[in-house]
Structure formats: C-alpha cells, structure tokens
N, C-alpha and C positions, 0 to 999 in steps of 0.2 A: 584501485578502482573496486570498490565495495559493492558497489551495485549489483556485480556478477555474480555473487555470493548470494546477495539478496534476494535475487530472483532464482536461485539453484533452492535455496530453501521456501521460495516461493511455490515452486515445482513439484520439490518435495511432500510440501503441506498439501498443496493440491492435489495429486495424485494419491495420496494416503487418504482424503477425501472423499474421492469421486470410489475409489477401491471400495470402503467401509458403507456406502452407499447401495453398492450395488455392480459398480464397477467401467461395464463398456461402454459410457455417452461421452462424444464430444464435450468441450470446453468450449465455451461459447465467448466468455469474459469474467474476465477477474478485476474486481474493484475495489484498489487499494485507498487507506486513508494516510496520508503522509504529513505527518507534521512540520512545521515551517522547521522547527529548532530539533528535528531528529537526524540532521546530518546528512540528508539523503541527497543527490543531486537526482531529480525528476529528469531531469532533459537526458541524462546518461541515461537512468532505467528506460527510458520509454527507446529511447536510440538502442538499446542493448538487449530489448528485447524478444524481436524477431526473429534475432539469431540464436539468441540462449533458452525456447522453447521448442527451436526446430528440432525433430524427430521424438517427441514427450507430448505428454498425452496435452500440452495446452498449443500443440502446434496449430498455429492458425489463428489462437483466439487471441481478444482484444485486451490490451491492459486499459484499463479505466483509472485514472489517479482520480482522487479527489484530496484535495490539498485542506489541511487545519494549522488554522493561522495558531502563531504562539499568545496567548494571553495568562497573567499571570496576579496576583493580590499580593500585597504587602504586606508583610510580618510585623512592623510598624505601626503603618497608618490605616491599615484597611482598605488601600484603595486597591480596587480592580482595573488592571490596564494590559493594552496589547504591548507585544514586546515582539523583536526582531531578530536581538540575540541573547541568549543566556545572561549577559554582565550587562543588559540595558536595567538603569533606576530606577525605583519607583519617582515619575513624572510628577506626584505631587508632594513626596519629602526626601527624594533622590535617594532614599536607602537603598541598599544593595539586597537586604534580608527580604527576600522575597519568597514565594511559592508558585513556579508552575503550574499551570490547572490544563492548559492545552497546549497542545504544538509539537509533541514527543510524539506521538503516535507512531507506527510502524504498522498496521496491522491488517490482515484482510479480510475487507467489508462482505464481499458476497461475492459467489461461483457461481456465473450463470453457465448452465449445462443442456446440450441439445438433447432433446427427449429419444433421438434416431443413434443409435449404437454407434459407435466411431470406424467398425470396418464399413459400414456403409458411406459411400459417398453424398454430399450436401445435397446434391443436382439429381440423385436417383429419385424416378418415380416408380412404383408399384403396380 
C-alpha cells in the first residue's frame, strides 16, 4: 500500500512549506492533482488519510483530489485521444507508439493555510 508513503512525503513537502513561509498556521487543505494512469488508488489515499496526518502539522485538514484524466497523441498518426491505461492504441491506427501528454500527474496543487497560528484553537475568540 503505496499510498502511506504518499502522503508521509505529502506531509513532509507540506510542513517544509508552511516552515519556510513562516511557519506556525494551521493547514486548512491540501489539493492534490492525480492522474488517472499515476498508479495511485484515490479511494485508499483519501480512506488513509485521517489517520496518517494525525498529530502533524496537516492534522485536521482536508485532502482535496482533483483527478486528471489520461490523454495521450500518437507518434504515428497524430491523433490526440484519451486513454485509460498505458497499452491502450491509438483508436484511430491502433499503434501502440504513442505519447502521454496527461494522466501521470502526482503533484500538489495548492496549501490552503489558516491565517490564526496553529496553537490557537479554531473556536477561540478574542
């Protein structure tokens, strides 16, 4: 299960982040881009990750996926088409010599971060 890993270097990236920023805000949400053909099971990450943020600085916050579909062009014939796994043809000369153009992605889109320091509680007022 890859995923665990996934998000410990997710963690990692994040906190190296928010540190170089300036350091003590909440983690509000992190919103990944995940490609259809980057191997990732979504349903795992998102199931895995309430407990693999707990007590780190993105405890509490929201994972966001946003999923990129696989599409790729053909070394061939030029045609541009979506694709679902790596060894799908090109649909209009069924070549195999193709280029992925999207769907590998891994990468994280944006850190939303609370503007109120993290040893403060959400619910405090002033």
């Amino acid at each position: 299960m890859h995923e665990l890993s996934i998000i410990q270097s997710i963690i990692d990236t994040v906190e190296t982040e928010v540190t170089r920023k300036g350091g003590s805000y909440r983690v509000e949400a992190v919103v990944l881009q995940i490609g259809t053909l980057a191997g990732v099971e979504t349903g795992s990450l998102e199931f895995l990750w309430p407990a693999a943020v707990q007590n780190t600085l993105l405890d509490g916050a929201e994972c966001q996926i946003e999923i990129v579909p696989g599409t790729a062009v053909c070394s061939d014939c030029g045609t541009g088409f979506s694709m679902i796994n790596y060894f799908d043809p090109c649909p209009n000369c069924r070549s195999h010599l193709i280029n992925v153009q999207t769907g590998e992605e891994l990468k994280i889109k944006t850190i939303e971060l609370c503007a109120q320091p993290a040893d403060v509680p959400a619910t405090a007022t002033n």
